[in-house]
VEXDREN-2710 file (C-alpha; in Angstrom, 1 decimal):
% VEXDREN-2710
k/r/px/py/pz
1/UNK/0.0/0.0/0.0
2/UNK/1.5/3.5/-1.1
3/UNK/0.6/6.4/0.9
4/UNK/-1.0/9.4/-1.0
5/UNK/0.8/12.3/-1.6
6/UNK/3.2/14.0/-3.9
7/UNK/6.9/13.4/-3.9
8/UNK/10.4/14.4/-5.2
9/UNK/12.3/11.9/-7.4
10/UNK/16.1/10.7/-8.0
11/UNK/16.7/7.8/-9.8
12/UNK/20.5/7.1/-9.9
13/UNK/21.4/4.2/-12.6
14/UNK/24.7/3.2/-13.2
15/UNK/27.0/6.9/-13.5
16/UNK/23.3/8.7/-14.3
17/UNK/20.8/10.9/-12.2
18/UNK/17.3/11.2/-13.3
19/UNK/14.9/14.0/-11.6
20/UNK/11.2/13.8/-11.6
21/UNK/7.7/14.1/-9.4
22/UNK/5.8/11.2/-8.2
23/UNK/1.8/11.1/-7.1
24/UNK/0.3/8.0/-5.8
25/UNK/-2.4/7.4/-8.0
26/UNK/-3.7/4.8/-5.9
27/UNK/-2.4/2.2/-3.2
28/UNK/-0.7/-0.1/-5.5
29/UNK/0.6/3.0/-8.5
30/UNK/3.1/5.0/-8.1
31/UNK/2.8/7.5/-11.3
32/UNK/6.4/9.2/-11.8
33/UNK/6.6/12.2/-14.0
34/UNK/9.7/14.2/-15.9
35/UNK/12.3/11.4/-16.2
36/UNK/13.9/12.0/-19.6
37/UNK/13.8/9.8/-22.0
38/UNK/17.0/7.9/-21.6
39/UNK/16.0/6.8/-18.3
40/UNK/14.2/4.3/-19.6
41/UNK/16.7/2.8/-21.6
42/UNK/19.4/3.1/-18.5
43/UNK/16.7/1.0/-16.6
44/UNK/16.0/-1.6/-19.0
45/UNK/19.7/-2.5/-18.9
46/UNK/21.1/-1.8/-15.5
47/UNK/21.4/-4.8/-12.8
48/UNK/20.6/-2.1/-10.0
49/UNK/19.5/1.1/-9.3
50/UNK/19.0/3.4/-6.7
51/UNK/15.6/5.7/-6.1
52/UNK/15.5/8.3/-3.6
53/UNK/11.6/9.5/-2.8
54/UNK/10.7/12.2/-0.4
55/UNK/14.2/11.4/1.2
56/UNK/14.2/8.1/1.6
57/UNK/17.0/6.1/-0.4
58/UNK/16.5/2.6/-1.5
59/UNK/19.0/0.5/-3.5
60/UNK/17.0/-2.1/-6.1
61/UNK/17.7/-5.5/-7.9
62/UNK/16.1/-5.2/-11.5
63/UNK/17.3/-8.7/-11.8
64/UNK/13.7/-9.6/-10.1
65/UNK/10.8/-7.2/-10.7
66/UNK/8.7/-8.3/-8.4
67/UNK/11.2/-7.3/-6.0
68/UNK/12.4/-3.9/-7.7
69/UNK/8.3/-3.5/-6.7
70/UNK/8.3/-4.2/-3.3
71/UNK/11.6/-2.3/-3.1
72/UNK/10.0/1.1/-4.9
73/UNK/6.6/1.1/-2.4
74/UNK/8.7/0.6/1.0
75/UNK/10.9/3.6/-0.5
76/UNK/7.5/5.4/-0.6
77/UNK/5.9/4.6/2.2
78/UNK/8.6/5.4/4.2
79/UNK/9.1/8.8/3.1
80/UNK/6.7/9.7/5.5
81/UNK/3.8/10.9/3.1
82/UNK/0.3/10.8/4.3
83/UNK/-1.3/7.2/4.4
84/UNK/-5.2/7.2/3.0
85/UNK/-5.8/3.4/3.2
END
């Protein structure tokens, strides 16, 4: 469950830094906006990357999505936004 809110974004892959703004959608989407394009190439090919939301820093496996999930919502949730659920 993500809590609601809007948040600051940096997503470090590899040697690069993407900026953006995230909004929870809803509990289980977290909608990130203003990454440039070549993040999503960096992140289709990187092992690891790290994400940094509201503050809080969280190193990710993209070996395993499922994990790189569970990884990107505790990032979020513990960056202290408001919980509506």
């Amino acid at each position: 469950m993500l809590p609601a809110g809007p948040a600051d974004v940096r997503v470090t892959v590899g040697h690069d830094a993407f900026l953006g703004a995230a909004d929870v959608a809803d509990p289980s989407t977290l909608v990130v906006r203003d990454l440039s394009d070549d993040f999503l190439r960096s992140f289709m090919t990187a092992p690891a990357m790290t994400a940094e939301i509201g503050g809080v820093r969280r190193t990710i496996d993209l070996h395993r999505p499922g994990d790189a999930a569970r990884a990107l919502t505790s990032c979020a949730s513990a960056a202290g936004l408001p919980d509506t659920t």
